[in-house]
Backbone as CSV, one residue per row, in Angstrom:
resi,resn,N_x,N_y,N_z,CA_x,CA_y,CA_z,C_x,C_y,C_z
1,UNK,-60.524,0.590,44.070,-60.689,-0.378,42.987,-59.337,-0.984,42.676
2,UNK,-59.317,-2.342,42.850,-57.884,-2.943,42.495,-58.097,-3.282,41.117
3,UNK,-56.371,-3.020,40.876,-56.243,-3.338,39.149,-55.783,-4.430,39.072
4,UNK,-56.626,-5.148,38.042,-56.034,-6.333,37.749,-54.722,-6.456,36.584
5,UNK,-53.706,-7.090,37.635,-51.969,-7.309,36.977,-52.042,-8.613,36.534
6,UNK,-51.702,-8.725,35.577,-51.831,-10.384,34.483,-49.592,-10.601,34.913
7,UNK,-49.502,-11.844,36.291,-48.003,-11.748,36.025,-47.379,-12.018,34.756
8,UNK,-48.323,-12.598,33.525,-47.890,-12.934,32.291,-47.469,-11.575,31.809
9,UNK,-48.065,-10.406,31.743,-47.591,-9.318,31.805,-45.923,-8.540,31.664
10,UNK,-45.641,-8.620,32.854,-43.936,-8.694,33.474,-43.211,-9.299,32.842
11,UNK,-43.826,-11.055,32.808,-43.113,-11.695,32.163,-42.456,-11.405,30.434
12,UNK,-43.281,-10.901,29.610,-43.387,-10.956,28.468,-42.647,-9.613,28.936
13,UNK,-42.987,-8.208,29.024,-41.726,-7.243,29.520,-40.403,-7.827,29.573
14,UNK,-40.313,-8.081,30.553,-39.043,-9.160,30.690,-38.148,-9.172,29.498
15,UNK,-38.782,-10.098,28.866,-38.420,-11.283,27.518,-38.064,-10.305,26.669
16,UNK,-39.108,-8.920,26.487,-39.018,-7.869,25.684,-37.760,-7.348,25.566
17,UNK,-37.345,-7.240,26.783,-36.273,-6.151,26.821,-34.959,-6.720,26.857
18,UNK,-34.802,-8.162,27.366,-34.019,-9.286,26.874,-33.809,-9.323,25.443
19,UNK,-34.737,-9.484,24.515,-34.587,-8.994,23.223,-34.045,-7.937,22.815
20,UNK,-34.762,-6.809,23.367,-34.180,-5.396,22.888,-32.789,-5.651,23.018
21,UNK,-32.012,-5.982,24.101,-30.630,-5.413,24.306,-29.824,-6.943,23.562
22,UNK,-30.401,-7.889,23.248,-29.620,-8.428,22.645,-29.061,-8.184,21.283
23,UNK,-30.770,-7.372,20.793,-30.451,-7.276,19.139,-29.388,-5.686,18.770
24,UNK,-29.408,-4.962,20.160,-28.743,-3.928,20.074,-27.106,-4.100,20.197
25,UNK,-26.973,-5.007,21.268,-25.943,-5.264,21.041,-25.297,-6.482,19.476
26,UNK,-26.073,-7.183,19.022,-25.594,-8.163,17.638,-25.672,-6.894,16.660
27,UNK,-26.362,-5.937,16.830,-26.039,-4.759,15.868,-24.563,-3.714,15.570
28,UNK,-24.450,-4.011,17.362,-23.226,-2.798,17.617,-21.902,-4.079,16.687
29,UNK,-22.225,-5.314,17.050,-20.932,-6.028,17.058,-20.835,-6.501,15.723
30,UNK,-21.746,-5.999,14.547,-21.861,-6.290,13.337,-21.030,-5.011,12.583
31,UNK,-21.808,-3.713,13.105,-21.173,-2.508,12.515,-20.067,-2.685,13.013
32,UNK,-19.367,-2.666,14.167,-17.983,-2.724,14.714,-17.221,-3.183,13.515
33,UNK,-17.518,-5.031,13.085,-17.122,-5.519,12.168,-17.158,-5.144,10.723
34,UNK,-18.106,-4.432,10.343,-18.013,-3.677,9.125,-16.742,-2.889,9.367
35,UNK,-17.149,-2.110,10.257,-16.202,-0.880,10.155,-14.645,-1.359,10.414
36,UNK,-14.844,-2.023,11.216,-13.039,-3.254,11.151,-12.461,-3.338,9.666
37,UNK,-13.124,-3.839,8.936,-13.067,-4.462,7.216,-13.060,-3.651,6.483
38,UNK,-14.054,-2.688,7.030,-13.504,-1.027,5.772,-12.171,-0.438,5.852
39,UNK,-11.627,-0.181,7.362,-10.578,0.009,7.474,-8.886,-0.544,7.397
40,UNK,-9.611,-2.088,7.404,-8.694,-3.091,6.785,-8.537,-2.792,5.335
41,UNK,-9.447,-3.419,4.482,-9.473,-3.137,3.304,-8.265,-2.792,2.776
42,UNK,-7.756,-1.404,2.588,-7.196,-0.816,1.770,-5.509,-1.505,2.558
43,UNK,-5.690,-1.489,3.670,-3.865,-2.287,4.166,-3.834,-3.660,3.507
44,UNK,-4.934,-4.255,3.353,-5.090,-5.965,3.092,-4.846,-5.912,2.231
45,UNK,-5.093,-4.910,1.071,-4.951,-4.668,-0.628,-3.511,-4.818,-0.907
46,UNK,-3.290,-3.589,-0.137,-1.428,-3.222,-0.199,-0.533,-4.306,0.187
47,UNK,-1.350,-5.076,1.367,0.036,-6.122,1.864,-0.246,-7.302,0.690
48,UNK,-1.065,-7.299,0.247,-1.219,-8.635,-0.799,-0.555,-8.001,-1.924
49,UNK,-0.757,-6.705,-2.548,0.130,-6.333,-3.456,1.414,-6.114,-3.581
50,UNK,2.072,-6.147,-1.798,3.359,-6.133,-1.724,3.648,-7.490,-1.968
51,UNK,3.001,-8.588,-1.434,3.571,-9.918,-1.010,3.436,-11.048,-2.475
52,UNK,2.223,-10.380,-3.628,1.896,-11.361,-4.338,3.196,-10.922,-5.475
53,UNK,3.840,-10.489,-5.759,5.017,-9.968,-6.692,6.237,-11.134,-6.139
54,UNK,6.251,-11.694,-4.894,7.455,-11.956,-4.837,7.162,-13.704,-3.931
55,UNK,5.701,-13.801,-4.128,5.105,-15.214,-3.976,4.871,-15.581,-5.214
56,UNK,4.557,-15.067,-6.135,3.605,-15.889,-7.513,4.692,-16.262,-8.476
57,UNK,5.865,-15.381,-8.618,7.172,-15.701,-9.258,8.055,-17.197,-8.959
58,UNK,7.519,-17.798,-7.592,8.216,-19.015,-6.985,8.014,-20.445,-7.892
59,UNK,7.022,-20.609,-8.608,6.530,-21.492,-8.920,6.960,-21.112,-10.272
60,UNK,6.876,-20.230,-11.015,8.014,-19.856,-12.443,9.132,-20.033,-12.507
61,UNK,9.882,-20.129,-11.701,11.156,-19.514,-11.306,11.950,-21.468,-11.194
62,UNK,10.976,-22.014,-9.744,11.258,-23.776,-10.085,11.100,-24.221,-11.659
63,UNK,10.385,-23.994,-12.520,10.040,-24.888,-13.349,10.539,-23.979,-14.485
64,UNK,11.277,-22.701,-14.441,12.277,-22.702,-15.392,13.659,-23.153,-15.046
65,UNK,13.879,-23.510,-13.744,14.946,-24.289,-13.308,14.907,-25.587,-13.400
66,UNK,14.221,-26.327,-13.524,13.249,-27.416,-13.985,14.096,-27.790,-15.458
67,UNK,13.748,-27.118,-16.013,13.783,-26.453,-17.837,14.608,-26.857,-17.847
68,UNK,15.869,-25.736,-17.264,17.137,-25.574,-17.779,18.004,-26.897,-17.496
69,UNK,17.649,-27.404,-16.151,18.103,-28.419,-15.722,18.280,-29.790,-16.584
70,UNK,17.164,-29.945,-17.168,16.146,-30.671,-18.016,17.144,-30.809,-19.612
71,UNK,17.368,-29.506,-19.820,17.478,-29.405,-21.531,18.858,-28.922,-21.729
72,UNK,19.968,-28.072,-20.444,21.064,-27.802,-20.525,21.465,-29.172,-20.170
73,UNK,21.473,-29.578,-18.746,22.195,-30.932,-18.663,22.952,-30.248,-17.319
74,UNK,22.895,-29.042,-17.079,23.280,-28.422,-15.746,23.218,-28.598,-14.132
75,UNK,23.732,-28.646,-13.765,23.321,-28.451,-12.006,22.308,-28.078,-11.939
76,UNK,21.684,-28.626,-10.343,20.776,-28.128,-9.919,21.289,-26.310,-9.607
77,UNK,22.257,-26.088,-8.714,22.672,-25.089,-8.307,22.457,-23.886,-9.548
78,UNK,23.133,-24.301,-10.510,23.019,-23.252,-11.999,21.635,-22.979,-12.826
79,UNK,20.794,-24.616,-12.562,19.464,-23.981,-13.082,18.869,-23.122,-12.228
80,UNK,18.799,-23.505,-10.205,18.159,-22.626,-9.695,18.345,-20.955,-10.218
81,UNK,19.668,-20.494,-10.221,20.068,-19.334,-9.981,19.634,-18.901,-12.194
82,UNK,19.507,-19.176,-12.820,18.884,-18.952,-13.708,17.327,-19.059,-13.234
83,UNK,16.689,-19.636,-12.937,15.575,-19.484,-12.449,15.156,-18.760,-11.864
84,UNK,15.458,-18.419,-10.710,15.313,-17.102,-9.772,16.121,-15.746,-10.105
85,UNK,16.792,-15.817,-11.543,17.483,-14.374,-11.536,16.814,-14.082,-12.202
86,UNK,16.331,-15.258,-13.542,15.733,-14.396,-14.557,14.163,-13.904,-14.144
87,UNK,13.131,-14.583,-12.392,12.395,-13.976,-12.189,12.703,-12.614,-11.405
88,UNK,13.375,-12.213,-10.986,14.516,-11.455,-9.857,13.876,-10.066,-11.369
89,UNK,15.003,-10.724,-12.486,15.256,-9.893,-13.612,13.924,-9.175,-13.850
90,UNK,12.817,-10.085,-14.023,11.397,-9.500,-14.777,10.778,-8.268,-13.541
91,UNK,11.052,-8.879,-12.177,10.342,-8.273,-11.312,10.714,-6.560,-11.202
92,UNK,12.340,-6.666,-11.196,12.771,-4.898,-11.674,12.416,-4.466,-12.686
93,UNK,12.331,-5.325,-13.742,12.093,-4.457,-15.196,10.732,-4.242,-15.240
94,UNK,9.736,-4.831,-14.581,8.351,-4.477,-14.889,7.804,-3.258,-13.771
95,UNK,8.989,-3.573,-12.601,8.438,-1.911,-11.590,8.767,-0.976,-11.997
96,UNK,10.500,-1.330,-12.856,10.897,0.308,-13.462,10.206,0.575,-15.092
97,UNK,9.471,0.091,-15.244,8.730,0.262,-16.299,7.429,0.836,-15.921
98,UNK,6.904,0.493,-14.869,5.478,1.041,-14.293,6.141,2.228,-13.636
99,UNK,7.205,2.271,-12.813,7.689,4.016,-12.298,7.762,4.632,-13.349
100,UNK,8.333,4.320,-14.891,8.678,5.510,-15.853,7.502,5.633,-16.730
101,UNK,6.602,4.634,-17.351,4.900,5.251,-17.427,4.172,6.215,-16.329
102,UNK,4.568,5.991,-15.383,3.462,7.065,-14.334,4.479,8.388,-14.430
103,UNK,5.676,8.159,-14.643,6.665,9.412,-14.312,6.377,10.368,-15.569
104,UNK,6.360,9.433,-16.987,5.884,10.288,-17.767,4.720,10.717,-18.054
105,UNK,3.375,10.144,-17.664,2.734,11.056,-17.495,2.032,11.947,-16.644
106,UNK,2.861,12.016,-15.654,2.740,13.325,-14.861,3.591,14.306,-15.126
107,UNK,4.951,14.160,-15.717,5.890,15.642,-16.124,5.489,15.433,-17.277
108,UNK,5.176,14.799,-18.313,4.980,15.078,-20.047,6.733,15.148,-20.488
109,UNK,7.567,14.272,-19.734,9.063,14.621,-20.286,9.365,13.867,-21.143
110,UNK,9.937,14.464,-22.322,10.237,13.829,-23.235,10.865,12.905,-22.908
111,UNK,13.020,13.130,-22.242,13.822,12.302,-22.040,13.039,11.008,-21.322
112,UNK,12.278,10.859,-20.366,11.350,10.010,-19.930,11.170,8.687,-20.949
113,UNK,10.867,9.445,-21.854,10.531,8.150,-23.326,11.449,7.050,-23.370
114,UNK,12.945,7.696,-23.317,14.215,6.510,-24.062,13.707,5.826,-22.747
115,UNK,13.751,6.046,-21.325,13.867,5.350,-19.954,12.535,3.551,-20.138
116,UNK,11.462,4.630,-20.205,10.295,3.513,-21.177,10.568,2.466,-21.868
117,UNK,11.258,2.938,-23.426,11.710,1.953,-24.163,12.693,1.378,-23.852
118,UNK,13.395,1.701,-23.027,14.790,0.626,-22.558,14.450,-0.136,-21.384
119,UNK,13.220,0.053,-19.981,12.786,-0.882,-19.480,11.780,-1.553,-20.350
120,UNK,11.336,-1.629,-21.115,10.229,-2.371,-21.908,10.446,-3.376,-22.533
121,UNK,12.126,-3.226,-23.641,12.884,-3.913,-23.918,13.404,-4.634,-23.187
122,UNK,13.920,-4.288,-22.093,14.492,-5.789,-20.795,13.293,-6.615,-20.612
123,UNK,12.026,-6.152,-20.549,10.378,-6.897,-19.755,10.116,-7.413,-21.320
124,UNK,10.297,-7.129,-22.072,10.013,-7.955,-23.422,11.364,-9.513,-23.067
125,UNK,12.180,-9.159,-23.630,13.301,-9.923,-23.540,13.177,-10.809,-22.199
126,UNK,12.826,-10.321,-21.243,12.676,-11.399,-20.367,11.887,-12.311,-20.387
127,UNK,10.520,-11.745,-20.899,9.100,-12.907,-21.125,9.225,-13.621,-22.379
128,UNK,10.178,-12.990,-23.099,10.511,-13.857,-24.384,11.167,-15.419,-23.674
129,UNK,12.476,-14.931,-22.977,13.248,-15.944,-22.347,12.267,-16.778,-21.202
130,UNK,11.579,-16.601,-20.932,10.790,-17.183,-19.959,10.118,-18.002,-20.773
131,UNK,9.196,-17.290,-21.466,8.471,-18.935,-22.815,8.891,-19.657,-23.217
132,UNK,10.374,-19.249,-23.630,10.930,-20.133,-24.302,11.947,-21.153,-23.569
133,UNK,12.022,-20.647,-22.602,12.664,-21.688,-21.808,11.799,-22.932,-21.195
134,UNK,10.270,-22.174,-21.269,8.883,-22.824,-20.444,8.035,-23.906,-21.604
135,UNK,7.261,-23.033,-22.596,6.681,-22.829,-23.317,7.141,-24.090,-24.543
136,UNK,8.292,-23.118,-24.933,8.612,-24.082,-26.064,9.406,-24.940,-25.881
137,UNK,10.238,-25.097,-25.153,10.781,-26.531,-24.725,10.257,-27.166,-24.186
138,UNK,9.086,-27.081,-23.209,7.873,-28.265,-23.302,6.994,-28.996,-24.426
139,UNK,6.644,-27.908,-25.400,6.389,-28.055,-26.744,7.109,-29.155,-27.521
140,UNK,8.376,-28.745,-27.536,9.475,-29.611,-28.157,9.761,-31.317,-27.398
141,UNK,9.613,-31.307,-26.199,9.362,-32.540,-25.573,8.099,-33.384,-25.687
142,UNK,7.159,-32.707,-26.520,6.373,-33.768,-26.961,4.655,-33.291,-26.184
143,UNK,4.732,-31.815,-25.578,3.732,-31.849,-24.983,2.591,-31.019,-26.033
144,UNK,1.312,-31.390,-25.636,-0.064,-30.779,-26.581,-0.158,-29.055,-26.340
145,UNK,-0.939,-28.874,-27.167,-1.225,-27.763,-27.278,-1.551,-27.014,-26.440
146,UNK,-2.671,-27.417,-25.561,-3.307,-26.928,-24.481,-2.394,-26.725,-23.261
147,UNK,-1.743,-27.992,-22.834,-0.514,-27.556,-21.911,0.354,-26.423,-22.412
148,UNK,0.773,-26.042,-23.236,1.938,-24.830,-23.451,1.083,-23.640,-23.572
149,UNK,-0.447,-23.314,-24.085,-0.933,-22.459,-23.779,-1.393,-21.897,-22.576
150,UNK,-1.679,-22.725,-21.725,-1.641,-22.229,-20.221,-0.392,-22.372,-19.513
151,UNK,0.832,-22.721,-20.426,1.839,-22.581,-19.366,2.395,-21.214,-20.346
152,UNK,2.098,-20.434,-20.628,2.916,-19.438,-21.706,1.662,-18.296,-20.648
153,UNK,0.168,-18.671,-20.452,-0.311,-17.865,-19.546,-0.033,-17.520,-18.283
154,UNK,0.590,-19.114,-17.146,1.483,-18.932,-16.850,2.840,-18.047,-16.504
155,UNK,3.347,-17.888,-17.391,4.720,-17.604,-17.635,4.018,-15.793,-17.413
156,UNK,3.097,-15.766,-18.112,2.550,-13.795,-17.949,2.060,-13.915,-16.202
157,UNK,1.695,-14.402,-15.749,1.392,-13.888,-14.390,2.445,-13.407,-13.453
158,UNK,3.781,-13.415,-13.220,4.383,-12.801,-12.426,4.963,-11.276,-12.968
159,UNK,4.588,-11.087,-14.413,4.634,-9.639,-14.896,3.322,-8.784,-14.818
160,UNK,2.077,-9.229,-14.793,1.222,-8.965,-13.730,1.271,-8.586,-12.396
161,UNK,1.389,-9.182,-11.937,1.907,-9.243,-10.516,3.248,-7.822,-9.858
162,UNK,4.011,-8.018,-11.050,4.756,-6.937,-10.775,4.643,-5.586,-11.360
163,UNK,3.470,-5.589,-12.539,2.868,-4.211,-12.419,2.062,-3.925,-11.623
164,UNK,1.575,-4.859,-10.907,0.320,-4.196,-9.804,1.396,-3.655,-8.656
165,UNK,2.391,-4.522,-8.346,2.949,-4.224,-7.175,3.892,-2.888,-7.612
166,UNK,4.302,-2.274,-8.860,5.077,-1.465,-9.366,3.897,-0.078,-8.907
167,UNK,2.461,0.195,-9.642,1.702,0.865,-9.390,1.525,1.306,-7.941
168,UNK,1.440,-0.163,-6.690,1.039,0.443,-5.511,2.077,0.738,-4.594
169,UNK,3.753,0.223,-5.178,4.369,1.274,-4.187,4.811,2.220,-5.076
170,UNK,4.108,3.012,-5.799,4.334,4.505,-6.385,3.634,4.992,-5.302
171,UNK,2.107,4.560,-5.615,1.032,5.250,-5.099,1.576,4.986,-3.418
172,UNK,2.213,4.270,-2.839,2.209,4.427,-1.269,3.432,4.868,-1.119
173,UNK,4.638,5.365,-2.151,5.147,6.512,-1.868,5.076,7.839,-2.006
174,UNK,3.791,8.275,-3.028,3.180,9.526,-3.135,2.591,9.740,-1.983
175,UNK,1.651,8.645,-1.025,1.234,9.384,0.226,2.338,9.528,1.550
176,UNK,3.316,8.857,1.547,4.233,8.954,2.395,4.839,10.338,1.883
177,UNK,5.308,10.424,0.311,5.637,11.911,0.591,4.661,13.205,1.364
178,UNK,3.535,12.666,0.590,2.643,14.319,1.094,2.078,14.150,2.445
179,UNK,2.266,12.855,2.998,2.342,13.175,4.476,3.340,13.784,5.492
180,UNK,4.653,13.303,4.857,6.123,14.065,5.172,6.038,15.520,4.719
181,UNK,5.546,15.929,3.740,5.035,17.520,3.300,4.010,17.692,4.225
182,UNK,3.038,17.292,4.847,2.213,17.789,5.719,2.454,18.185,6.951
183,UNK,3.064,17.152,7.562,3.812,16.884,8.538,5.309,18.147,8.981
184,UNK,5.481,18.456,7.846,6.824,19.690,7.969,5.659,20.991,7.997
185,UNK,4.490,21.207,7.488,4.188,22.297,7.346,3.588,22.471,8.268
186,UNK,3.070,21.439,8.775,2.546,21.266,10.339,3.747,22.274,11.633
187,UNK,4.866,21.278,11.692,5.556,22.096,12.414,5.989,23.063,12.388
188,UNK,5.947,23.346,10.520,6.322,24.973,10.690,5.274,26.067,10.954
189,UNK,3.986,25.643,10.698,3.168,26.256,11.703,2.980,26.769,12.802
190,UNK,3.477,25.345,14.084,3.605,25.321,14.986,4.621,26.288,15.451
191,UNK,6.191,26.343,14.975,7.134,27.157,15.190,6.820,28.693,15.259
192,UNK,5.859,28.593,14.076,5.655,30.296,13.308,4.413,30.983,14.546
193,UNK,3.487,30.277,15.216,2.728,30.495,16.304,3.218,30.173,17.639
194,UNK,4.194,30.046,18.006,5.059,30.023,19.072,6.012,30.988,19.354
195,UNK,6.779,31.167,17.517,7.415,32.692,17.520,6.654,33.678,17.984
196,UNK,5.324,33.524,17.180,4.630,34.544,17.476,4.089,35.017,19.099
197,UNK,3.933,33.905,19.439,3.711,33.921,21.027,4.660,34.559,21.893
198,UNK,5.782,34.421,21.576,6.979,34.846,22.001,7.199,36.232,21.709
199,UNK,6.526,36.895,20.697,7.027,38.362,20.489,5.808,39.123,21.052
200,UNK,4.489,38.436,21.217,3.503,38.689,21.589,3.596,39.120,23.302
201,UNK,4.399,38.264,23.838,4.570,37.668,25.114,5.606,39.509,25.956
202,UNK,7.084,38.940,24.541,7.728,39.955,24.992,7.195,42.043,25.015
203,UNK,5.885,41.970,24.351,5.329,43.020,23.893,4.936,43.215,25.366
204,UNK,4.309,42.556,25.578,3.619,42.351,26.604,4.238,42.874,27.932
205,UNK,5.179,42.327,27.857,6.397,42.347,29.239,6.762,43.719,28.863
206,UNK,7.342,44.285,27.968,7.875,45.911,27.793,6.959,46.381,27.854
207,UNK,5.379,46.424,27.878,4.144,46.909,28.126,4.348,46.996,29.764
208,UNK,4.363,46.194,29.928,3.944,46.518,31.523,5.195,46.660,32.058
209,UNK,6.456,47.239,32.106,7.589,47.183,32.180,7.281,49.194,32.525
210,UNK,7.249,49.305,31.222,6.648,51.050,31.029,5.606,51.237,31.818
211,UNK,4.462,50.973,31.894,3.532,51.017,32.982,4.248,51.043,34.364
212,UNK,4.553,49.987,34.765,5.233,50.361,36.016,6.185,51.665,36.107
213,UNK,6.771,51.609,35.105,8.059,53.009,35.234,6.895,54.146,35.440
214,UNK,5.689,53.981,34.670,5.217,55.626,34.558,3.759,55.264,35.691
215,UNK,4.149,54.301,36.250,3.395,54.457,37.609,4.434,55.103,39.206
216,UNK,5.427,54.464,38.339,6.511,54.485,39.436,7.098,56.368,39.902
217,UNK,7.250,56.620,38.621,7.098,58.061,38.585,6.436,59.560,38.662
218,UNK,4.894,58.534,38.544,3.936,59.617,39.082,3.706,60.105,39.924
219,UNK,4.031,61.667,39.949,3.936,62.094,41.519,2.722,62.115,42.355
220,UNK,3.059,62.215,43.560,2.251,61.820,44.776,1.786,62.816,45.148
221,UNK,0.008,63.154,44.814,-0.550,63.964,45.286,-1.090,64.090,46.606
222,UNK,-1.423,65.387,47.613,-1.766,65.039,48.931,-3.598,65.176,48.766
């Protein structure tokens, strides 16, 4: 009895399995990509938190040179370098202000405190000088309300910026330390099971050292 084969059959097989391996593979190359982006993630975070502290300050930094230029009557050369010192200025005082909040509260040290209030006072004093070099001498030139309130908001974003970036190289020198602590205890592991191998080794050798002697010496029966 012959069976009847429909070649439409095959065909549609075919097509089937053409499918199958396409959607298996747009699957593999989707998760791949997830898993790319998860593992990105947390570097993409860090390099933007390294890079946005010392990009977002550029545009403060011109237009308090701008300012000074403007209202001292100064060089370009003298407003720049007021411009860029006094962002230079905010960017240390707001990391060593975020190192001595996290420092104090992980030891609970008192002396810690004065360190606090004396970077806090420079990051005050600086955003003071920043408004007012920004803020209110635009004010005073005749500008509305609304402009000096978003330029005084303004003026807060690169102290932003430099507490985020103050926070994440704490935190990415806490894991560099306890990887350098891992990393030593690692090898001293390694050392301490190698010694050991070595005394293990030499046991070994004076083991069979004696064996031979008290083979060597056993007399020879007939």
């Amino acid at each position: 009895m012959e069976s009847n084969k429909n070649p439409l059959d095959f065909f549609v097989r075919i097509v089937n399995y053409v499918i199958d391996v396409l959607a298996r593979i747009m699957v593999d190359l989707f998760d791949g990509a997830k898993n790319a982006i998860d593992h990105a993630n947390p570097s993409l975070f860090a390099l933007v938190a390294t890079l946005l502290p010392f990009a977002l300050p550029l545009p403060v930094a011109f237009m308090t040179a701008h300012s000074a230029q403007k209202f001292f009557g100064w060089e370009a050369w003298a407003a720049n370098v007021l411009g860029f010192g006094l962002e230079g200025l905010g960017l240390l005082a707001w990391v060593k202000l975020v190192d001595s909040v996290l420092d104090y509260i992980r030891s609970d040290n008192k002396k810690i405190t004065i360190t606090i209030w004396m970077y806090a006072t420079v990051a005050l004093i600086y955003e003071i000088l920043l408004i007012f070099v920004n803020a209110v001498l635009a004010w005073r030139d005749g500008a509305n309300w609304d402009y000096v309130i978003v330029l005084v908001c303004v003026c807060l974003l690169p102290a932003l910026s430099a507490m985020l970036y103050g926070h994440q190289r704490r935190t990415v020198e806490t894991q560099l330390e306890q990887e350098r602590r891992e990393a030593k205890e690692q090898a001293e592991k390694i050392r301490q099971e190698r010694r050991a191998d070595r005394k293990e080794a030499q046991a070994l050798k004076v083991q069979f050292a004696s064996d031979a002697e008290a083979v060597k010496l056993k007399p020879f029966r007939k």
